[in-house]
N, C-alpha and C positions, 0 to 999 in steps of 0.2 A: 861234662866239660868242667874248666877251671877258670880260674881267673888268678893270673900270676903278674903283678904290681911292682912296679921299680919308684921306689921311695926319691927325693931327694937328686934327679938327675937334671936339676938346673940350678946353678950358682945362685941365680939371685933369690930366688922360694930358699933356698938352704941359709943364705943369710939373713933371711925377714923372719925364718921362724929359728934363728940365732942355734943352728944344728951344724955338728962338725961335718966336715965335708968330707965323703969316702974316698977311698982308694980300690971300689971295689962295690961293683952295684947292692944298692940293699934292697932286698924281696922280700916281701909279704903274699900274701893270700888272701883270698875273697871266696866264699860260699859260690856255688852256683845262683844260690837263694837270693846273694846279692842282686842278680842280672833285673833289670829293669827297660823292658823294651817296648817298642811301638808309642811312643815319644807318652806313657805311661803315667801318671802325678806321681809326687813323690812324695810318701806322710810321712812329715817332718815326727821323729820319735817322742815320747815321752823322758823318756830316757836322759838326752841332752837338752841343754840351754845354747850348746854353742858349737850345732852343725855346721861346717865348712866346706864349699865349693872346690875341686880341683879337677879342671879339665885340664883332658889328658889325649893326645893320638893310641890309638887302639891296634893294635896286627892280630888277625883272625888267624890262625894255627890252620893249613891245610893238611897235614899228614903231621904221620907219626915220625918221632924223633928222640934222638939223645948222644952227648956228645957232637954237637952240631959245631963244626970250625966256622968262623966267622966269616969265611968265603964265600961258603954256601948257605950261609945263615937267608939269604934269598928266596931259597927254593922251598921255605916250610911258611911261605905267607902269599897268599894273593890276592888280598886286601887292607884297606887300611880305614878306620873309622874315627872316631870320636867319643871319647862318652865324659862319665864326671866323678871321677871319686868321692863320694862325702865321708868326710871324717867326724866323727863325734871329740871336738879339738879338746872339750873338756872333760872328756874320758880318758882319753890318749894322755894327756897331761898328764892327770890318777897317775895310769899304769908305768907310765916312765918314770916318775918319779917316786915310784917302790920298786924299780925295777923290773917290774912284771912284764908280762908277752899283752899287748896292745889291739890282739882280735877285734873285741868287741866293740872298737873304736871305729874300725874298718869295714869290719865283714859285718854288720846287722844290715836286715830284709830290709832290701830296693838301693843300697848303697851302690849302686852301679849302672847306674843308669848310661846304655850304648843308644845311638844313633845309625843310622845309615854307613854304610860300607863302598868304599868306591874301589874300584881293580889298579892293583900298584902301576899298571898301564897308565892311569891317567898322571901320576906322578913324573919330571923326569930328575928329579935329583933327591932322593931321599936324604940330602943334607939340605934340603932347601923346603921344608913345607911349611908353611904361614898355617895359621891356628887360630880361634879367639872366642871368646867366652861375653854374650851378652846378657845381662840382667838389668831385666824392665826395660830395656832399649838401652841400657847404658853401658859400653865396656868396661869388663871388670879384670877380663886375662888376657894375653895375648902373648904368642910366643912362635918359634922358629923350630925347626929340628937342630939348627948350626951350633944352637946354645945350649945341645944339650951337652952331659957329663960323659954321656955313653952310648952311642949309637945304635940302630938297631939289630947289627950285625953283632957287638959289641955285648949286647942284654941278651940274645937269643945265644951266644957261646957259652955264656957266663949257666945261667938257666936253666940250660940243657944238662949242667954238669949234675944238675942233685934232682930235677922232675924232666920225666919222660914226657914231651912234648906229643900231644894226640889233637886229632882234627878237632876242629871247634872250639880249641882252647883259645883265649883273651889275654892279649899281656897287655896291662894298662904299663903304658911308655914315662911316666912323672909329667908332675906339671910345673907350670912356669910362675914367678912371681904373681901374686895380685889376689892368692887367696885371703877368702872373707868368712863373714854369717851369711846363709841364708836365710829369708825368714818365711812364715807361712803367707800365698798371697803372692810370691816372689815369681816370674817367669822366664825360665835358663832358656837361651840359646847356643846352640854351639856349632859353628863353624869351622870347615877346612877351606885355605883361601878364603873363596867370596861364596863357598854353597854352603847354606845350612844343612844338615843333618839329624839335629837334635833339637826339640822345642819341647818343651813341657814344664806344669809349672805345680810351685810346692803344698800342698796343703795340710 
């Protein structure tokens, strides 16, 4: 499987980390090695001083696919989950600002921590889904589908056009303002609506 990422598809995260705004979804990649499951710890790296949280809604890939019209872009998900991007913010920084390609910021082991899966049944308005991110008990994110840049019918036509969509693939959907540090000692929750999905904490 894969893990295929839409950067940047809420206004106000695009404004807080003062990034131009596209015209056109931006995708990155994540290792499979990324995948971090069964509510799992997360070892905060060596590597970084200034890991950052972004939770994100998740669509699990049920078949294979490419060139998906955005009509049908339905019938290649029949769930919908939770997880949490961690970016290495002080890495990421580096690499943009030599211009380089920005992996290592993204994809290093456990940066992808998924949660639980609910059947898009339980959904009835995929422009309507409530979302939210707690650490230590405190809200840190919170976010809607409404607000995004690009809907999910929208990222999966786009997507489709340059990787071959196959069962068990992960599109992290972007996330909503309110990204931060994590620090070791820290404990992520993450919510759809009012049901948690994801609890685990960093060491």
């Amino acid at each position: 499987m894969k893990i295929i990422a839409i950067g940047r598809n809420y206004a106000e995260h695009i404004e807080e980390l003062k990034n131009e705004r596209p015209s056109a979804p931006v995708v990155f990649l994540k290792p499979d090695t990324a995948v971090l499951k069964n509510n799992m710890p997360f070892f905060h790296p060596d590597f970084s001083e200034n890991i950052h949280h972004e939770v994100e809604l998740v669509l699990k890939i049920n078949k294979e696919g490419k060139y998906i019209k955005r009509e049908f872009a339905h019938r290649y998900f029949e769930e919908i989950g939770i997880g949490i991007d961690f970016t290495a913010r002080d890495l990421q920084d580096q690499c943009k600002a030599k211009g380089l390609p920005w992996e290592i910021a993204k994809g290093f082991n456990g940066s992808a921590p998924v949660g639980e899966f609910l059947p898009v049944a339980t959904f009835k308005d995929f422009n309507d889904i409530n979302f939210h991110l707690l650490i230590n008990g405190e809200q840190r994110q919170k976010g809607n589908t409404s607000m995004m840049l690009f809907d999910f019918g929208v990222i999966i036509e786009y997507v489709s056009q340059f990787f071959t969509l196959k069962k068990g693939d992960l599109i992290f959907t972007g996330t909503p303002a309110g990204v931060g540090k994590v620090n070791i000692g820290d404990r992520l929750e993450a919510f759809i609506e009012d049901q948690k999905l994801l609890d685990f904490e960093v060491k």
